[in-house]
C-alpha positions as CSV (number, residue, x, y, z in Angstrom):
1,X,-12.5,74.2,101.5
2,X,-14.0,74.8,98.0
3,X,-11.0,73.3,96.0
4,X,-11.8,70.0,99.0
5,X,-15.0,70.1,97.8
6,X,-14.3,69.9,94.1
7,X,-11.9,67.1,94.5
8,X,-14.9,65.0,96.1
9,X,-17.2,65.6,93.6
10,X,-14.8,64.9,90.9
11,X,-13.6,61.8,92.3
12,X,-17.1,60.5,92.7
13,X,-18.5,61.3,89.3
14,X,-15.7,59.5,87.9
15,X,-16.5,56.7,90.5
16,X,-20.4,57.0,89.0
17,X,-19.0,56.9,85.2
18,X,-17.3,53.8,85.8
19,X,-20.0,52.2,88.2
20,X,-22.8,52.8,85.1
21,X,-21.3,51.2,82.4
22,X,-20.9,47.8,84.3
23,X,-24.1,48.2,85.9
24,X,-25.7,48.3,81.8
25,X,-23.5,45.2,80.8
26,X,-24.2,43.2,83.8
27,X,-27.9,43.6,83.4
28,X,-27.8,40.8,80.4
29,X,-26.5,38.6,82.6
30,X,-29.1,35.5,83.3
31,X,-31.2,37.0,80.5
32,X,-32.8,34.8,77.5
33,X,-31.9,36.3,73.8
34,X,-35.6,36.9,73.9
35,X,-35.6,39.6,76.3
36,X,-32.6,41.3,74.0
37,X,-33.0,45.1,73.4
38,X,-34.1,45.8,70.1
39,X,-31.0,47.9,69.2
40,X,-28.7,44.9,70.5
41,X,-27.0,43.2,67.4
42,X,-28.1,39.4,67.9
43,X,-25.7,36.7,68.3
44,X,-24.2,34.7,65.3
45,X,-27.1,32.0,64.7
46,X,-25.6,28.7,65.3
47,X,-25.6,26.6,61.8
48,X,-25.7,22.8,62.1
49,X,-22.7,21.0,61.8
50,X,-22.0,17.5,59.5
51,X,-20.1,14.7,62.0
52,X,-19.6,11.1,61.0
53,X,-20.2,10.2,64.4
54,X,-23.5,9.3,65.9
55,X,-23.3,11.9,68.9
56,X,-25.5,15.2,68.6
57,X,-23.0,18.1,68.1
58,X,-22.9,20.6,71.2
59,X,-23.0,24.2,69.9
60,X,-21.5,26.6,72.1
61,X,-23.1,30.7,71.6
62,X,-21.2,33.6,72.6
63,X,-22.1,37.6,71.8
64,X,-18.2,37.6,70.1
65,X,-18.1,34.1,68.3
66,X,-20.2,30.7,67.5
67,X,-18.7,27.5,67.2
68,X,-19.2,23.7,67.8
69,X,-18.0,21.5,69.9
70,X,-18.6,17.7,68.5
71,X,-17.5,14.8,71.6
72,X,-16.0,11.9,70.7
73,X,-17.4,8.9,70.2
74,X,-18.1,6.9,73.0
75,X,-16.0,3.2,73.0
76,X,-15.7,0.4,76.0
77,X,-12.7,0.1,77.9
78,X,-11.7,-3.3,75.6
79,X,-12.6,-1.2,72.3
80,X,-9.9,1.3,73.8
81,X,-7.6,-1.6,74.4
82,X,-7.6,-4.3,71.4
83,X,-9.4,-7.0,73.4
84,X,-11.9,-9.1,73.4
85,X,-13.6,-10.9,76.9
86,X,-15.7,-13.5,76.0
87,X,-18.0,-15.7,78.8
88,X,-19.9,-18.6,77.6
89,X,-21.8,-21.8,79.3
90,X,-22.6,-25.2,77.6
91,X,-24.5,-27.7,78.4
92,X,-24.8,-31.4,76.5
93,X,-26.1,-35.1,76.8
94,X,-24.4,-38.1,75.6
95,X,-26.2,-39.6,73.1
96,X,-25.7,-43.4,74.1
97,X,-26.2,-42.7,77.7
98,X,-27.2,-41.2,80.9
99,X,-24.1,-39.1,80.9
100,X,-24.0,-35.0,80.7
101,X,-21.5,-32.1,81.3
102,X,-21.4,-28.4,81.8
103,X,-19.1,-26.1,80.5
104,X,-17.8,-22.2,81.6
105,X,-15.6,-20.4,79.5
106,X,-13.7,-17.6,80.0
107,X,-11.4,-15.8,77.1
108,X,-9.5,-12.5,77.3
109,X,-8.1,-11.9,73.7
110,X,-6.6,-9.2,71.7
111,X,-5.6,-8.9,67.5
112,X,-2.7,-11.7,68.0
113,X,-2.4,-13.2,71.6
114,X,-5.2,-14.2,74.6
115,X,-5.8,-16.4,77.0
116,X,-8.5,-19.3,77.1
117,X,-9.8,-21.3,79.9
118,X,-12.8,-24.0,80.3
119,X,-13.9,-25.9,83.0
120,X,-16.1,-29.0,82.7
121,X,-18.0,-31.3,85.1
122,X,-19.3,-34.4,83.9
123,X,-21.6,-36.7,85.3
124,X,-20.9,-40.4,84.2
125,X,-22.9,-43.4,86.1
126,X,-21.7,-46.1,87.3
127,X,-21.0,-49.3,85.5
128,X,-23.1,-50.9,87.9
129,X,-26.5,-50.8,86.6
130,X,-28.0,-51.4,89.4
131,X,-26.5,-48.8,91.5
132,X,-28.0,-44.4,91.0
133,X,-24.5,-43.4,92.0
134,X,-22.9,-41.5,89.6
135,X,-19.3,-41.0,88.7
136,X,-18.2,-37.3,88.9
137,X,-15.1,-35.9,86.3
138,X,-13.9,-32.5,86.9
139,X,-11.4,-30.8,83.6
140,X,-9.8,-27.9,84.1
141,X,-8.0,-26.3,80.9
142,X,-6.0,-23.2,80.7
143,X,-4.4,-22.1,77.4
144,X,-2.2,-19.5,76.2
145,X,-3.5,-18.8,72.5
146,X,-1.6,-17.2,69.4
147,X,-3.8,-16.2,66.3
148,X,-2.3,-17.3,62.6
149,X,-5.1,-15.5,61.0
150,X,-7.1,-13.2,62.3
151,X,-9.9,-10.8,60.6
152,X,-12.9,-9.5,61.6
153,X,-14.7,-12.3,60.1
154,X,-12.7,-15.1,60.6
155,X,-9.8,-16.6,63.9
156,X,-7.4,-19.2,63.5
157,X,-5.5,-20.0,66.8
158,X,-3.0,-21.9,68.4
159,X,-2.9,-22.5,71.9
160,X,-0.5,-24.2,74.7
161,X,-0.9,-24.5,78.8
162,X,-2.0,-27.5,80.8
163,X,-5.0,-29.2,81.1
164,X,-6.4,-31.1,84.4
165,X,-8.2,-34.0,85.3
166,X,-10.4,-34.4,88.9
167,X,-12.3,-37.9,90.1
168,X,-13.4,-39.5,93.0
169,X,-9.4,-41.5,92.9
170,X,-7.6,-39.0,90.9
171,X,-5.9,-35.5,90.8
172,X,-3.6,-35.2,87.5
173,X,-2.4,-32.3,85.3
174,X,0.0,-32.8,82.5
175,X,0.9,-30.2,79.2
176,X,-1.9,-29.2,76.8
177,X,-2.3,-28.3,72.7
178,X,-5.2,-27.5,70.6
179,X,-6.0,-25.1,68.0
180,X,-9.0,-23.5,67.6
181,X,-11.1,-21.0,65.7
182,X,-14.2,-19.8,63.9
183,X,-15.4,-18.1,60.9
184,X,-18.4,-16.1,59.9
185,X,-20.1,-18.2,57.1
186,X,-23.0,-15.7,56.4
187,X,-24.8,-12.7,57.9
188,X,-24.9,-13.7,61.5
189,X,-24.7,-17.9,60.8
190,X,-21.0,-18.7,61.6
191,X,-19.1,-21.9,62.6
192,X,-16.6,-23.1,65.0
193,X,-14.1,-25.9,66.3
194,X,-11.7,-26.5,68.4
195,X,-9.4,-29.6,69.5
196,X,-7.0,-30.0,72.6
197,X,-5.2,-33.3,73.6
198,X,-3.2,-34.2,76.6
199,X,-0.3,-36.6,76.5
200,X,1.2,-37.2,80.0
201,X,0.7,-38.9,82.8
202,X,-2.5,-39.1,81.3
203,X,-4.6,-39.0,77.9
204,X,-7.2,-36.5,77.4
205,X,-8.6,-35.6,73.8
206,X,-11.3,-33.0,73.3
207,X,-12.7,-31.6,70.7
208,X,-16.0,-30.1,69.3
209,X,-17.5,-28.8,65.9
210,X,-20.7,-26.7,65.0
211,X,-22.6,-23.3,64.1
212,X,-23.3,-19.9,66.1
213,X,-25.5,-17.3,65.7
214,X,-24.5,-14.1,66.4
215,X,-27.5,-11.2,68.1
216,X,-25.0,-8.6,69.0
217,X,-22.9,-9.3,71.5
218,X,-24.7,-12.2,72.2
219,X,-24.2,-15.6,70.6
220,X,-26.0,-18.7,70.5
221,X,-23.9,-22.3,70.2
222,X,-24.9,-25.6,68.9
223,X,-22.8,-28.6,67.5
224,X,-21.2,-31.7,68.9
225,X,-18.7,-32.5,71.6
226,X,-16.4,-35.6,72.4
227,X,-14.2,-36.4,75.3
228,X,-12.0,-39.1,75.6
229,X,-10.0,-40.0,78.6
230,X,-7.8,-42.4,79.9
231,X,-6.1,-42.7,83.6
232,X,-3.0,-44.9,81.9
233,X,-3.0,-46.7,85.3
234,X,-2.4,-44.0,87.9
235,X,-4.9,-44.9,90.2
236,X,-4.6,-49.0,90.4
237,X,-1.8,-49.5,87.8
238,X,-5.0,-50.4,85.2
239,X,-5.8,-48.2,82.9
240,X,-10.0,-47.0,83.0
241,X,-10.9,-44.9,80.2
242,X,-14.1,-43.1,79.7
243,X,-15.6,-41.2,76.5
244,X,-18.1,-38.8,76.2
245,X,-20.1,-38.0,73.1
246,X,-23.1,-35.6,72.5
247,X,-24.8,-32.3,71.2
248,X,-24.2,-28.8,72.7
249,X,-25.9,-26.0,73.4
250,X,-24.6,-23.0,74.7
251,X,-24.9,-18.9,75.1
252,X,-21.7,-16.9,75.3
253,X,-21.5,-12.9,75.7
254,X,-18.5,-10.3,74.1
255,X,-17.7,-7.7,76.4
């Protein structure tokens, strides 16, 4: 009975000797270094760490070791990628009449190859004078587009796809070619141009020159913009042409 005894109180001490030890470690658990015993070594002080970056390094303490952990910079899904997705309007006057148009653009590019599309609605009256109708034009143009040169400062391209014509008589689409580009002249002042022309089964030549000013990825567009088109007799077997001449203005946004 004694030797029973002697085993219980031996097991449990041991028990109690184990117990104790965790019981001191755990007590710094949740606790500031502030509250530190005075006969604790202190933790490695954390020193400040030199990044390139912009983003704030993360220092990361422990009793053993210090060390920092820097993330990476942060970069859109198209900086990630190569591309480029640009969305612009336009809006012009003619100049010798009570014409207008409107313009969306939509580009998706990368460092060689994109694609570039535009549709335009123009408002032409009637050659009635007497009559406040108005004679409505809807182009639709979709390119594929190849850069020749292309820097951060400057784009040269060459595109190919169709381009399409709408009116009140006439639905037509034929093959279309243009090249295009810009080039930053200096600081944020910049200049751009394109032309595209359409051969068959109808005639269609657009093109446009002028300045942008670049706030960011925002950009501000101003120049001048012709259209000239011509049925080549598909609605009456007489050819109609119109032509459209006029400043721009427009607002695009880089994504």
């Amino acid at each position: 009975m004694t030797s029973r005894r002697a085993k219980t109180f031996t097991l449990t001490f041991s028990c109690l000797s184990l117990i104790f030890p965790l019981a001191a470690n755990a007590s710094h658990f949740g606790e500031s270094s502030e509250h530190q015993a005075s006969g604790v070594p202190a933790t490695h002080d954390a020193t400040a760490v030199e990044t390139d970056t912009s983003d704030a390094p993360i220092v990361v303490e422990s009793d053993e070791s210090s060390f920092a952990y820097v993330p990476p910079p942060s970069v859109s899904w198209s900086q990630q990628h190569g591309l480029s997705f640009l969305m612009g309007f336009e809006g012009a006057v003619s100049h010798n009449d009570d014409s207008f148009f409107g313009s969306f653009n939509l580009r998706l590019e990368g460092t060689r190859f994109g694609v570039n599309t535009q549709l335009t609605g123009i408002r032409l009256p009637w050659d009635d004078q007497a009559s406040a109708d108005t004679h409505p034009i809807g182009l639709v143009n979709a390119y594929a587009t190849y850069s020749i040169l292309s820097t951060p400062t400057a784009r040269l391209r060459v595109e190919a796809g169709f381009m399409a014509a709408f009116a009140r008589d006439l639905a037509t689409v034929g093959p279309g070619f243009g090249v295009s580009g810009y080039t930053q002249v200096l600081g944020a002042l910049g200049t751009e141009g394109a032309a595209h022309v359409a051969l068959y089964p109808y005639d269609q030549f657009d093109w446009n020159l002028g300045a942008t000013l670049t706030f960011g990825r925002a950009q501000l567009h101003g120049g001048w913009r012709r259209i000239w088109l011509n049925d080549q007799g598909l609605v009456d077997g007489i050819s109609h042409e119109e032509a459209f001449s006029g400043p721009y203005l427009g607002l695009s946004f880089t994504l």
